[in-house]
PDB file of N, CA, C and O in Angstrom, chain B, residues numbered from 101:
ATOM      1  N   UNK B 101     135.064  57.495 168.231  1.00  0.00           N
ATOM      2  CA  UNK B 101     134.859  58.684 169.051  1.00  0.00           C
ATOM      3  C   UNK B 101     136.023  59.667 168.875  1.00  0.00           C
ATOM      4  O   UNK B 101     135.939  60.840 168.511  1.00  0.00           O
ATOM      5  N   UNK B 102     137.086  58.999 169.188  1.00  0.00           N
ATOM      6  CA  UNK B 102     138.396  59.928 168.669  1.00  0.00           C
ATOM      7  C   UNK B 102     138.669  60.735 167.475  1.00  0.00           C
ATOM      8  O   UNK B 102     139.048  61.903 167.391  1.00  0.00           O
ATOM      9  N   UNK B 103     138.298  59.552 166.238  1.00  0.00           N
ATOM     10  CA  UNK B 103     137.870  60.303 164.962  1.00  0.00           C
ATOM     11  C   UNK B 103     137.112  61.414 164.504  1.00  0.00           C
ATOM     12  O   UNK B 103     137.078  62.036 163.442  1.00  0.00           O
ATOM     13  N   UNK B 104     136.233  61.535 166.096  1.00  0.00           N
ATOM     14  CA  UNK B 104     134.613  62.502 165.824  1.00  0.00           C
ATOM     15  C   UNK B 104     135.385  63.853 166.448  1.00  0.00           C
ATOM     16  O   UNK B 104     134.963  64.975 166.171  1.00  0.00           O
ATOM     17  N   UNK B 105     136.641  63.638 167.379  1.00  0.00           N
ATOM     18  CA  UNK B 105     136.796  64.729 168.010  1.00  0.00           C
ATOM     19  C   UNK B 105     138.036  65.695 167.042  1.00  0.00           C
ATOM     20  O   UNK B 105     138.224  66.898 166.860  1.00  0.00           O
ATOM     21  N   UNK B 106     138.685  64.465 166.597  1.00  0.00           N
ATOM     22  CA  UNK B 106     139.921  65.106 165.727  1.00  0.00           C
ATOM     23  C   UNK B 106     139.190  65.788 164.276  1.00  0.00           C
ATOM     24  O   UNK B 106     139.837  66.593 163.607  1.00  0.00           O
ATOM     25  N   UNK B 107     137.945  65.424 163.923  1.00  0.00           N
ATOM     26  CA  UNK B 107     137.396  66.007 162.794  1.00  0.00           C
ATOM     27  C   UNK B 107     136.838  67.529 163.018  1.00  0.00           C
ATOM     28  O   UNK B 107     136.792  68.374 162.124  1.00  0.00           O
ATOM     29  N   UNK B 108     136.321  67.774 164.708  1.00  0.00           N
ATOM     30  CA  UNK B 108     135.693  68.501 165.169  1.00  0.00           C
ATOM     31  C   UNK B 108     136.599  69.248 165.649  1.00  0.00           C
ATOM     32  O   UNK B 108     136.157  70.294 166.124  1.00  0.00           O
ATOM     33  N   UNK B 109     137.919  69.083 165.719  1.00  0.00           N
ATOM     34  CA  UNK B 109     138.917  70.455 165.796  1.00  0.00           C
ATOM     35  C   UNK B 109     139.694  70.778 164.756  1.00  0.00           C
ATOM     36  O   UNK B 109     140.314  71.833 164.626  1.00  0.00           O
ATOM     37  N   UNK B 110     139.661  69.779 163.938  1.00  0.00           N
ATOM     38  CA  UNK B 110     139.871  70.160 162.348  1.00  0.00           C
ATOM     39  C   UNK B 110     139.127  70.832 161.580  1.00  0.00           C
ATOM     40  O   UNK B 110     139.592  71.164 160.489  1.00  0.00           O
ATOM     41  N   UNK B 111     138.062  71.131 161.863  1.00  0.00           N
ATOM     42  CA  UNK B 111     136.930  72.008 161.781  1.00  0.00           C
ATOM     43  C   UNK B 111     136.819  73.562 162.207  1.00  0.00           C
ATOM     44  O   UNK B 111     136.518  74.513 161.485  1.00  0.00           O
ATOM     45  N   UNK B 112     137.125  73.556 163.489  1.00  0.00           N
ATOM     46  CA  UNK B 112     137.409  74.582 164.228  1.00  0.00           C
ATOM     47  C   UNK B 112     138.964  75.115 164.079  1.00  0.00           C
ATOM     48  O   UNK B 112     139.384  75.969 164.860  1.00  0.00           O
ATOM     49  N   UNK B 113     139.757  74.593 163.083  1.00  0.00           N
ATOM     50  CA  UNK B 113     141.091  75.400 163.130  1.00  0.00           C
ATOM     51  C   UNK B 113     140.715  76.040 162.282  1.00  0.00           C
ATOM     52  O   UNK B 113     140.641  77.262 162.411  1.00  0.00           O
ATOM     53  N   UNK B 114     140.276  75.254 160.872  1.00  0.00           N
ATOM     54  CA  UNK B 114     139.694  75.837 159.134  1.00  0.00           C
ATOM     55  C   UNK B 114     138.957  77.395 159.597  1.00  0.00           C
ATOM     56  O   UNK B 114     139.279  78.468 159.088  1.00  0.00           O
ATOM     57  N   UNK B 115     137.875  77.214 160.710  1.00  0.00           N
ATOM     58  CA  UNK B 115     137.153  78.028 160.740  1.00  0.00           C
ATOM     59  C   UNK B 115     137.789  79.178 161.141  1.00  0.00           C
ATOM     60  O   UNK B 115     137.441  80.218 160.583  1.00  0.00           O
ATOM     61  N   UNK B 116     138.987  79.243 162.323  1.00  0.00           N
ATOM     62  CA  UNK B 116     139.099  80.346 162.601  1.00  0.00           C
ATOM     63  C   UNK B 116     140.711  80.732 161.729  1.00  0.00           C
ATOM     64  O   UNK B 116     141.437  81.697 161.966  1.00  0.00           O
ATOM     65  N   UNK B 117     140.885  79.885 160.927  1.00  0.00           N
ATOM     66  CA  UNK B 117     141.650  80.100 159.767  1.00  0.00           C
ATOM     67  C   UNK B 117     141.281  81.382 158.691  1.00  0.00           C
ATOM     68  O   UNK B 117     141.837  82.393 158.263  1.00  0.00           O
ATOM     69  N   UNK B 118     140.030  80.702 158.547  1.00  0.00           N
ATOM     70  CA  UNK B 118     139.170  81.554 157.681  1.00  0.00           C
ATOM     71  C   UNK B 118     138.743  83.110 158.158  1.00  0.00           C
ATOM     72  O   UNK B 118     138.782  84.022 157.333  1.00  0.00           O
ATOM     73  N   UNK B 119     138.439  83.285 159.189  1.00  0.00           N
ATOM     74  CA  UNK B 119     138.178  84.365 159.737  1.00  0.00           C
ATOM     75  C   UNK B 119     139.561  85.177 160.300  1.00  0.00           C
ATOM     76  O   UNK B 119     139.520  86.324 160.745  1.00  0.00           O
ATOM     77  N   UNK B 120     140.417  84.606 160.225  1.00  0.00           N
ATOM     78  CA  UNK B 120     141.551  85.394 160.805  1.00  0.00           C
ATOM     79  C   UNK B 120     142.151  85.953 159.314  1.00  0.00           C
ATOM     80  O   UNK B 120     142.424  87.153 159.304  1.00  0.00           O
ATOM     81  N   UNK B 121     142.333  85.357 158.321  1.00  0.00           N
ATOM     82  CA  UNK B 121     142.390  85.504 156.959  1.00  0.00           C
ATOM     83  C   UNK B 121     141.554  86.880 156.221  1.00  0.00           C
ATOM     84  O   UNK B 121     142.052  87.796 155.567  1.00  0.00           O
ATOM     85  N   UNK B 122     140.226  86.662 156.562  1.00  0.00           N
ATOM     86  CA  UNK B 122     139.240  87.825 156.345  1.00  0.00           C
ATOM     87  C   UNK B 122     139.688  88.740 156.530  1.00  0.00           C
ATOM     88  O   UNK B 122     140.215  89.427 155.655  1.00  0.00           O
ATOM     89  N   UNK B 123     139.602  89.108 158.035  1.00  0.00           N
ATOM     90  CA  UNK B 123     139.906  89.929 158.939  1.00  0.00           C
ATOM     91  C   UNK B 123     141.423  90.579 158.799  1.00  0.00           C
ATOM     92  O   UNK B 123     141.505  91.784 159.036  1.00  0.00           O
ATOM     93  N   UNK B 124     142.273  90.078 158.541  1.00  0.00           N
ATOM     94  CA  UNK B 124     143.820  90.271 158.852  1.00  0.00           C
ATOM     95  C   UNK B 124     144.216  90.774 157.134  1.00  0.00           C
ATOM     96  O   UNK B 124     144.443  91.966 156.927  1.00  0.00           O
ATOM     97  N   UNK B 125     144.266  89.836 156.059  1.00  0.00           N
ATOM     98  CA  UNK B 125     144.941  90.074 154.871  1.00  0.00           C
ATOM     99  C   UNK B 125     144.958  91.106 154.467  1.00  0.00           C
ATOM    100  O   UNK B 125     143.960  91.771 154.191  1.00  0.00           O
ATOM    101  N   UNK B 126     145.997  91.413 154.365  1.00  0.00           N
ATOM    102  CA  UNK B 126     146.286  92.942 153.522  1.00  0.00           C
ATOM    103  C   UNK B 126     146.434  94.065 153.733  1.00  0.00           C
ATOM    104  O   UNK B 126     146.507  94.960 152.892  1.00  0.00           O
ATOM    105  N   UNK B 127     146.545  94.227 155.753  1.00  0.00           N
ATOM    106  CA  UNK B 127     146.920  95.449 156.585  1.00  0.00           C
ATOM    107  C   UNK B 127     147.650  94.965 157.152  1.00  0.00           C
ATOM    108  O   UNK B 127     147.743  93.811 157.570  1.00  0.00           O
ATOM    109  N   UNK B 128     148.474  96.120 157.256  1.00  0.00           N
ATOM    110  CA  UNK B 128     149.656  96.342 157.854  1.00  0.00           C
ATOM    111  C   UNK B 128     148.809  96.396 159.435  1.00  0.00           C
ATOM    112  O   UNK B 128     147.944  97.125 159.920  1.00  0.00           O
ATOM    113  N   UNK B 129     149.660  95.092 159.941  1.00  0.00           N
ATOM    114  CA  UNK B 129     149.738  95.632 161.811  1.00  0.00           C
ATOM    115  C   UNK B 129     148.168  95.226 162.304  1.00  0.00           C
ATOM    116  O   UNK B 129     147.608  95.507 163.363  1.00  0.00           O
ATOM    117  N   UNK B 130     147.651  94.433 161.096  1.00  0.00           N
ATOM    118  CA  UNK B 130     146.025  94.031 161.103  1.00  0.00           C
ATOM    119  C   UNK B 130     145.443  95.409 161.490  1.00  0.00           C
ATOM    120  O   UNK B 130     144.442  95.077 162.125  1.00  0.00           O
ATOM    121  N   UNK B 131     145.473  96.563 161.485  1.00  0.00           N
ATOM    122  CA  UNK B 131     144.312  97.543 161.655  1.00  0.00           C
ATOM    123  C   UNK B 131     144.601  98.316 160.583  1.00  0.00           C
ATOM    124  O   UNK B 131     145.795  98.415 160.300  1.00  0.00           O
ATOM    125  N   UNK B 132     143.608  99.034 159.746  1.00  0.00           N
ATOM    126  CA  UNK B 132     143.279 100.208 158.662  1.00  0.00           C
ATOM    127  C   UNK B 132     143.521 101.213 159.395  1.00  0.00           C
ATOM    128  O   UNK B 132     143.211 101.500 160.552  1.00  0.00           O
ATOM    129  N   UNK B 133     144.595 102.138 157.946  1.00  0.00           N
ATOM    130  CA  UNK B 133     144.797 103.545 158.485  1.00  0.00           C
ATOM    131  C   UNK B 133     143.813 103.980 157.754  1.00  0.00           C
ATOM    132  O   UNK B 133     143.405 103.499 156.697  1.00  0.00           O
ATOM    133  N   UNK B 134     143.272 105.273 158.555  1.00  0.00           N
ATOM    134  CA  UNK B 134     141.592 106.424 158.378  1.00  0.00           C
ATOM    135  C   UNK B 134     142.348 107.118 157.215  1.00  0.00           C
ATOM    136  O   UNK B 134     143.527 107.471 157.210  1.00  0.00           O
ATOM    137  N   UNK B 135     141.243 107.264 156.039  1.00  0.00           N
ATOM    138  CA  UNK B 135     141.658 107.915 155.085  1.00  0.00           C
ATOM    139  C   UNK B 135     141.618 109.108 155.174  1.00  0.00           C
ATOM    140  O   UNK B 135     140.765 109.752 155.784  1.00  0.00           O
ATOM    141  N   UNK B 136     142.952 109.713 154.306  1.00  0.00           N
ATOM    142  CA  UNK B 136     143.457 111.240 154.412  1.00  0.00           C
ATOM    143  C   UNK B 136     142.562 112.020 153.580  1.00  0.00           C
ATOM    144  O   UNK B 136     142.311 111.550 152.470  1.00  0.00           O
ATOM    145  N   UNK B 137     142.102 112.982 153.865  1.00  0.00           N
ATOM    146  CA  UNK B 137     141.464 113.606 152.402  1.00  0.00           C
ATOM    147  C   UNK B 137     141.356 114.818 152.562  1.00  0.00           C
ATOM    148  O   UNK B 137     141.330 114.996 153.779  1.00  0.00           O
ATOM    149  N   UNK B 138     141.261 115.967 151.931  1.00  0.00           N
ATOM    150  CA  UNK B 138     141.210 117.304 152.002  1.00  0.00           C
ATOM    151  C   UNK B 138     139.869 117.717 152.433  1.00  0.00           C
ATOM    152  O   UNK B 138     139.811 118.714 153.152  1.00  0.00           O
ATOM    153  N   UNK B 139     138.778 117.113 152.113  1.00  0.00           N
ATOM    154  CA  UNK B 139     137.956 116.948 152.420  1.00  0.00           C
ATOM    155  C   UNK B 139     137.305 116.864 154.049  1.00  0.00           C
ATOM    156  O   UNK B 139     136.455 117.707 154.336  1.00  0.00           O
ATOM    157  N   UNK B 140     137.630 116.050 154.891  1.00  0.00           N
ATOM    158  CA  UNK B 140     137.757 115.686 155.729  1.00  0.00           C
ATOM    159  C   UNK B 140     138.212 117.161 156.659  1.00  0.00           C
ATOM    160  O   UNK B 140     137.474 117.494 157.586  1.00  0.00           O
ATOM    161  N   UNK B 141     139.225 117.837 156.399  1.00  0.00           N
ATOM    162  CA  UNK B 141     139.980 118.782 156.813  1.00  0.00           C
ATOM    163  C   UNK B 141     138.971 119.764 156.767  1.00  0.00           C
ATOM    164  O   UNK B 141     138.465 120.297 157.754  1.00  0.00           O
ATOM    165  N   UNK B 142     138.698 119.985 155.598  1.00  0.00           N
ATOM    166  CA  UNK B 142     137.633 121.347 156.185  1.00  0.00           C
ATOM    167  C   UNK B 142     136.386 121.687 156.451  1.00  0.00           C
ATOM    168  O   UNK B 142     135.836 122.784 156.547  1.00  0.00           O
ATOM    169  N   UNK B 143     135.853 120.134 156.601  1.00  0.00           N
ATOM    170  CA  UNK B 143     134.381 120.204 157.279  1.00  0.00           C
ATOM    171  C   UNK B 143     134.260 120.403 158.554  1.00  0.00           C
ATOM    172  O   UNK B 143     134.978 119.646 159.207  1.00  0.00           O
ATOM    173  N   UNK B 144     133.556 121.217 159.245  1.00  0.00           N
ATOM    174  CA  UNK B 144     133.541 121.534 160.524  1.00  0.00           C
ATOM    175  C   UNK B 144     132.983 120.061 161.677  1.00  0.00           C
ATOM    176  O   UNK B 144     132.153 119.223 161.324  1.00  0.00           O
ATOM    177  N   UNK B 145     133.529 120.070 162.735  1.00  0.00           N
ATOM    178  CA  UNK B 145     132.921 119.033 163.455  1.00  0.00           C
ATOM    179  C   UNK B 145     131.740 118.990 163.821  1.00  0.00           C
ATOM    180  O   UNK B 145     131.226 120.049 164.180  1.00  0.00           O
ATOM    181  N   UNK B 146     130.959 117.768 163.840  1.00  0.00           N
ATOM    182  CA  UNK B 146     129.331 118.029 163.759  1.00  0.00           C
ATOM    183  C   UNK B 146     129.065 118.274 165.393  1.00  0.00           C
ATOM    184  O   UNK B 146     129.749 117.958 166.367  1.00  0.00           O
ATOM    185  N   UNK B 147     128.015 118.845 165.303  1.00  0.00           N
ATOM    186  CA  UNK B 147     127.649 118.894 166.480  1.00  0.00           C
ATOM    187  C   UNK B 147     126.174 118.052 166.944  1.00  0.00           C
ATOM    188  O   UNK B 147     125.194 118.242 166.224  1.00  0.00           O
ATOM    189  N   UNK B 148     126.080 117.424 167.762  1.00  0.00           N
ATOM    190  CA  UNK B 148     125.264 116.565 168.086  1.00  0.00           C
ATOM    191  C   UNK B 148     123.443 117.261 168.545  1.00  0.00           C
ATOM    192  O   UNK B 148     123.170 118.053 169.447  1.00  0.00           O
ATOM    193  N   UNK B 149     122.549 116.640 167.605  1.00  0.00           N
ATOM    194  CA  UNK B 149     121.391 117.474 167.750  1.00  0.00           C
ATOM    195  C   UNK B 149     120.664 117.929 169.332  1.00  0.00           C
ATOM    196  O   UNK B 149     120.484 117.214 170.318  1.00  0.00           O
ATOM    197  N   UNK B 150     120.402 119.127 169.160  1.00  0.00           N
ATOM    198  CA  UNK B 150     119.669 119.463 171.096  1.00  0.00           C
ATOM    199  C   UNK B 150     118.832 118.884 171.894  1.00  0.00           C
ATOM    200  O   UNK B 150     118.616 119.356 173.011  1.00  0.00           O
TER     201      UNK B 150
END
């Protein structure tokens, strides 16, 4: 029984191993900075249909 429980949170570390990994690798501070673009700058803000 002990064996069933230590497998079953050995399970659940991998898993949220994995997803924190996904989620996290390769940003700074874990959140994406919004891309800069010139583009962006001179499109007017939309306006939401009537």
């Amino acid at each position: 029984m002990g064996l069933i429980l230590l497998e079953a949170l050995l399970a659940l570390v991998v898993l949220i191993a994995i997803v924190w990994w996904t989620m996290f690798s390769g940003r700074t501070r874990g959140e994406l900075k919004p891309p800069a673009s010139a583009a962006d700058d001179a499109a007017p803000p939309r306006q939401p249909p009537p």
